[in-house]
C-alpha positions as CSV (number, residue, x, y, z in Angstrom):
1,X,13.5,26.6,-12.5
2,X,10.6,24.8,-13.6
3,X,11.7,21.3,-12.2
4,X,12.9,22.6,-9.0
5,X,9.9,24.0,-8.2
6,X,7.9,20.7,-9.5
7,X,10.9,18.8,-7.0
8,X,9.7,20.8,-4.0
9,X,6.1,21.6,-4.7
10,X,5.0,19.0,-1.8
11,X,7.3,20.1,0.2
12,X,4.7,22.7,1.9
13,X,1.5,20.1,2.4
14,X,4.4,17.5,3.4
15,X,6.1,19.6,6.4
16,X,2.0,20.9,7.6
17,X,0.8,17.2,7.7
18,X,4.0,16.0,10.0
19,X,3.3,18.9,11.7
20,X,0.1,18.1,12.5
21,X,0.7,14.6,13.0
22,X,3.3,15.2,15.5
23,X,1.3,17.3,17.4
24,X,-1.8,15.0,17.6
25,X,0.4,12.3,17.8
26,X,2.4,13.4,20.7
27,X,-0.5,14.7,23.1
28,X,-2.4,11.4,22.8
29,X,0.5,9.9,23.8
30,X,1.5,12.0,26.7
31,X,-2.1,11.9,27.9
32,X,-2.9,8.1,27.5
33,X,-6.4,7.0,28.8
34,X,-9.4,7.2,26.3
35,X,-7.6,9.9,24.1
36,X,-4.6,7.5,23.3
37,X,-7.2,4.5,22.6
38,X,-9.4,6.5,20.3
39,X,-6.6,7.6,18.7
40,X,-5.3,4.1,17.8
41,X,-8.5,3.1,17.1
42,X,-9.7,5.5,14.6
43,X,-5.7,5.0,13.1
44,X,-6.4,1.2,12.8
45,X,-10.0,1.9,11.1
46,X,-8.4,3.8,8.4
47,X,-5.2,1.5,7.8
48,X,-7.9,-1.5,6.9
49,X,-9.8,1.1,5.3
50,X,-6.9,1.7,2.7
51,X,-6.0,-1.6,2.9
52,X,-9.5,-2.7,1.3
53,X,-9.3,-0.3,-1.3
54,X,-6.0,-1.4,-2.2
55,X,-7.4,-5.0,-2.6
56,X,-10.3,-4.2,-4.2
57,X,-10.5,-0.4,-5.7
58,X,-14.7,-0.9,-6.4
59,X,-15.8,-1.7,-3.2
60,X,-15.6,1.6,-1.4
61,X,-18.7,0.9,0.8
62,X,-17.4,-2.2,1.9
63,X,-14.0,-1.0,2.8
64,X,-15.8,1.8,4.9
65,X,-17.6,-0.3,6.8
66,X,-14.4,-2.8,7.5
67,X,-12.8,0.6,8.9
68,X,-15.2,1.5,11.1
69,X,-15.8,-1.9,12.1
70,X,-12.2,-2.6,12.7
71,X,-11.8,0.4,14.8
72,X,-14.7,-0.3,17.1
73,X,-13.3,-3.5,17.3
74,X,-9.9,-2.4,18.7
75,X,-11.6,0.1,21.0
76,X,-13.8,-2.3,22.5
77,X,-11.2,-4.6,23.3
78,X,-9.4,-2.6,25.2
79,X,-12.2,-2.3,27.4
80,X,-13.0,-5.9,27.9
81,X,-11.0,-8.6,29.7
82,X,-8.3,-10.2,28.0
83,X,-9.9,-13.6,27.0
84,X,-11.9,-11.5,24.8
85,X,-9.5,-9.8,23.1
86,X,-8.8,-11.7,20.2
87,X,-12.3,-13.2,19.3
88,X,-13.6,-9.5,19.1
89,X,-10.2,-8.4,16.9
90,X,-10.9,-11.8,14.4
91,X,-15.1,-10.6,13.9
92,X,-14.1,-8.0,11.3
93,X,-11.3,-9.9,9.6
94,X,-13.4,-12.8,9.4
95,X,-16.3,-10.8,8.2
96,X,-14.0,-9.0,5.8
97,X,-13.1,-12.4,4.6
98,X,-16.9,-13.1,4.1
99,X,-16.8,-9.8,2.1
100,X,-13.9,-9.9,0.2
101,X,-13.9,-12.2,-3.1
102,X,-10.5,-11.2,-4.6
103,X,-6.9,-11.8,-2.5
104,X,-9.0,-12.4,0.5
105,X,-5.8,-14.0,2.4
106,X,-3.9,-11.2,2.1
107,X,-6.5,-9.1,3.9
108,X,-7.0,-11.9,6.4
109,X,-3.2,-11.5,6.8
110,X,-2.8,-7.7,7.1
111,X,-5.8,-6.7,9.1
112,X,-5.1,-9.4,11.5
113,X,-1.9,-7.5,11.9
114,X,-3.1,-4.0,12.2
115,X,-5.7,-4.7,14.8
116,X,-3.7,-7.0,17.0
117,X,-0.9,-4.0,16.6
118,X,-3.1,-1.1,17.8
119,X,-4.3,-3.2,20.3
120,X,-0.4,-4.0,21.7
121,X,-0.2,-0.4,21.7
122,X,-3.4,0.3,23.7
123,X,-2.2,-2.4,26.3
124,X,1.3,-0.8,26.4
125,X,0.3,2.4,27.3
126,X,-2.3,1.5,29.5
127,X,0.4,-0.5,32.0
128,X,0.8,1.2,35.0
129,X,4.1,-0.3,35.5
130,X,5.2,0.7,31.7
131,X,3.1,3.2,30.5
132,X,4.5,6.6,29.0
133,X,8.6,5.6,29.1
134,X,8.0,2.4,27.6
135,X,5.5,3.6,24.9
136,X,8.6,6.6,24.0
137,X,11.0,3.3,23.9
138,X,9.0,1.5,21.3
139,X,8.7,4.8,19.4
140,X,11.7,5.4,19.1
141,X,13.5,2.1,18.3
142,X,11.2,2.7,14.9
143,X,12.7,6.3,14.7
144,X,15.9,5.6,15.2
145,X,16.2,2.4,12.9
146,X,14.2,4.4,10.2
147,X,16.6,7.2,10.6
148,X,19.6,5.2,10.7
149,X,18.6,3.3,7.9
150,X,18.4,6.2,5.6
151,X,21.3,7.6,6.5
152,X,23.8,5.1,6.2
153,X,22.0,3.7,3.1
154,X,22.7,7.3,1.7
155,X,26.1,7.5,2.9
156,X,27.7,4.1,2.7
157,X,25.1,2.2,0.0
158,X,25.7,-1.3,-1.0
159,X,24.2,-4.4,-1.8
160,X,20.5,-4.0,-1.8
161,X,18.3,-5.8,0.7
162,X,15.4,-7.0,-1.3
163,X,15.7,-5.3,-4.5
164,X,12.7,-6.7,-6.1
165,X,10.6,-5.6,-3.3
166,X,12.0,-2.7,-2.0
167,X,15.1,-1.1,-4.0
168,X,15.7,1.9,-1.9
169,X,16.8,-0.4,1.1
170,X,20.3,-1.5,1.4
171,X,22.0,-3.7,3.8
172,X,24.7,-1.2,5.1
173,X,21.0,0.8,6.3
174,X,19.4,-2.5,7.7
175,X,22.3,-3.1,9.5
176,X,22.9,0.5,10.9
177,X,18.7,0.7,12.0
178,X,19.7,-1.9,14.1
179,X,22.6,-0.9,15.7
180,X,21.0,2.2,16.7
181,X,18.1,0.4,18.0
182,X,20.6,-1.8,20.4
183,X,22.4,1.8,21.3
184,X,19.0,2.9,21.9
185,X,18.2,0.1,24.3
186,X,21.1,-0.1,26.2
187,X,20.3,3.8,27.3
188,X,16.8,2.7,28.0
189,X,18.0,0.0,29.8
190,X,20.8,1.9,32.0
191,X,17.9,4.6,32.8
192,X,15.7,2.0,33.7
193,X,17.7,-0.3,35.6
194,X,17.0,-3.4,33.5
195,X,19.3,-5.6,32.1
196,X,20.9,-6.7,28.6
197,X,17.3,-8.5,27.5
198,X,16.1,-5.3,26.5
199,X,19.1,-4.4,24.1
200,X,18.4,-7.7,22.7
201,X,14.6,-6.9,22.5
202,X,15.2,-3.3,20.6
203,X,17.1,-5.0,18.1
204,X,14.2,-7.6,17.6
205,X,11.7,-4.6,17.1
206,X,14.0,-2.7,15.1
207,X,13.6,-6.0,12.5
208,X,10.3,-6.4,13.3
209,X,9.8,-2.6,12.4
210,X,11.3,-3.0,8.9
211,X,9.9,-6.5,8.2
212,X,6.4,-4.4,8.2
213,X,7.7,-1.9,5.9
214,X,9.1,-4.5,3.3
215,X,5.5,-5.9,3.9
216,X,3.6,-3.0,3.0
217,X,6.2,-2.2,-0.2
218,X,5.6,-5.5,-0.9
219,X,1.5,-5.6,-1.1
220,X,1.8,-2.1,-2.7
221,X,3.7,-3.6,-5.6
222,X,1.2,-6.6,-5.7
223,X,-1.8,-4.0,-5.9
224,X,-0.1,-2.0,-8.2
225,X,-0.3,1.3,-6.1
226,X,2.1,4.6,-5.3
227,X,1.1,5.1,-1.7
228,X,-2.0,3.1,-0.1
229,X,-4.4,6.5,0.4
230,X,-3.9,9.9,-0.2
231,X,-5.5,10.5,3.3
232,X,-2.5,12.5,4.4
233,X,-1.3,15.5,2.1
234,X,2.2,14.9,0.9
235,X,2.7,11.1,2.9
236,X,0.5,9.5,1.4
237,X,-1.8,7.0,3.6
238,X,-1.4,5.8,7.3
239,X,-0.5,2.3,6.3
240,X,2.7,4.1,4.5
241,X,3.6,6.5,7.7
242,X,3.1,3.3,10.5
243,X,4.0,0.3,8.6
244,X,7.3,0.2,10.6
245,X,5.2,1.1,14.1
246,X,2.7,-2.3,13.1
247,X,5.4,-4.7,13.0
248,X,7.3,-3.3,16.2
249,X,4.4,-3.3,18.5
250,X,3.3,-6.6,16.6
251,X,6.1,-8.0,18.0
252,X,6.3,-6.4,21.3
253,X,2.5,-7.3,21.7
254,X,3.5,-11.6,20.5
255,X,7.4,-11.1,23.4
256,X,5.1,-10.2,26.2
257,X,2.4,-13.0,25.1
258,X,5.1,-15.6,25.1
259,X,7.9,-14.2,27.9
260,X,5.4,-12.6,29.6
């Protein structure tokens, strides 16, 4: 009796937090505007945050003041014209990397990511001519190839993807997140009245989307840490909830750079 209670004892903190999350979470992104920036902001802040930390466990002043400076960085360029946008996203990474004196390329690396991700986000949203259906469409190719994933991992198993890096994952579950991701966009697409492109483009998030959770498994193992914060009760830290959202909207964010 014992061990089933110790199984289930974060099941509580764990069903509040997504609770809360989804909530938050789904009126900044019906709203949009300033509330949806700040959000993303203040998310981005506290994934280099944790991702400091993780690097380097003693410097907790210096990982605050990355955060903060990170997130004011993302915020402020979404206000400013594009050309700016990527010299105000490198200041804190390159100040980080003036900061930083241990693994300092993989925090180059990773916070380059995370801020040029919230900012795609931020610019997605904000497009009159995408704006709310677009933002639900890059949500939920990361839903639906998470969900898919675990399933059919569960169900069918396998051969393991990456087994040194992350053992849960199995091919039959890589495979099935992006199926659903192309059944996903061919809806979007038919609703939309766009054409095949964007099928092919939901399965290219839907990799993207797990290449940034091998990622983060992969510089948790390398830092020897569970979860990268304990910032939200019974998930762990942002970096482990939107690991799979970074690479997706990494991704979209580098399509509509190149394709326009």
């Amino acid at each position: 009796m014992s061990a089933a209670r110790g199984r289930w004892a974060d099941l509580l903190p764990r069903v509040l937090s997504a609770v809360v999350m989804v909530a938050v979470g789904g009126y900044a992104v019906w709203t949009g505007g300033l509330v949806f920036d700040v959000m993303i902001a203040l998310c981005c802040g506290g994934m280099v945050w944790e991702l400091v930390r993780m690097l380097e466990p003693a410097r907790s002043g210096t990982a605050l003041q990355l955060g903060a400076v990170s997130g004011a960085a993302v915020l402020l360029a979404s206000l400013l014209p594009v050309f700016w946008v990527l010299p105000v996203l490198a200041a804190p990474v390159a100040a980080g990397f003036g900061q930083i004196s241990d693994r300092r390329q993989y925090f180059t690396g990773f916070a380059l990511w995370v801020l040029l991700a919230g900012f795609g986000f931020i610019w997605l949203r904000g497009q009159p001519e995408m704006g709310l259906p677009w933002m639900l469409w890059l949500i939920g190719i990361v839903v639906v190839t998470d969900v898919a994933g675990y399933f059919a991992g569960k169900i069918i198993g396998g051969p393991k993807f990456w087994p040194r890096v992350s053992p849960k994952k199995t091919w039959s579950g890589t495979a099935s997140g992006w199926l659903a991701a192309a059944f996903l966009g061919a809806v979007f697409a038919s609703q939309m009245g766009l054409g095949f492109g964007i099928v092919v483009l939901s399965v290219l998030l839907s990799m993207a989307s797990q290449a940034g959770d091998v990622a983060e498994s992969a510089l948790k193992r390398m830092t020897g840490v569970k979860d990268s914060s304990a910032l939200i009760p019974g998930h762990g830290g942002l970096f482990d909830r939107f690991d799979g959202m970074l690479g997706a909207a990494a991704m979209f964010l580098a399509v509509t750079a190149i394709w326009g």
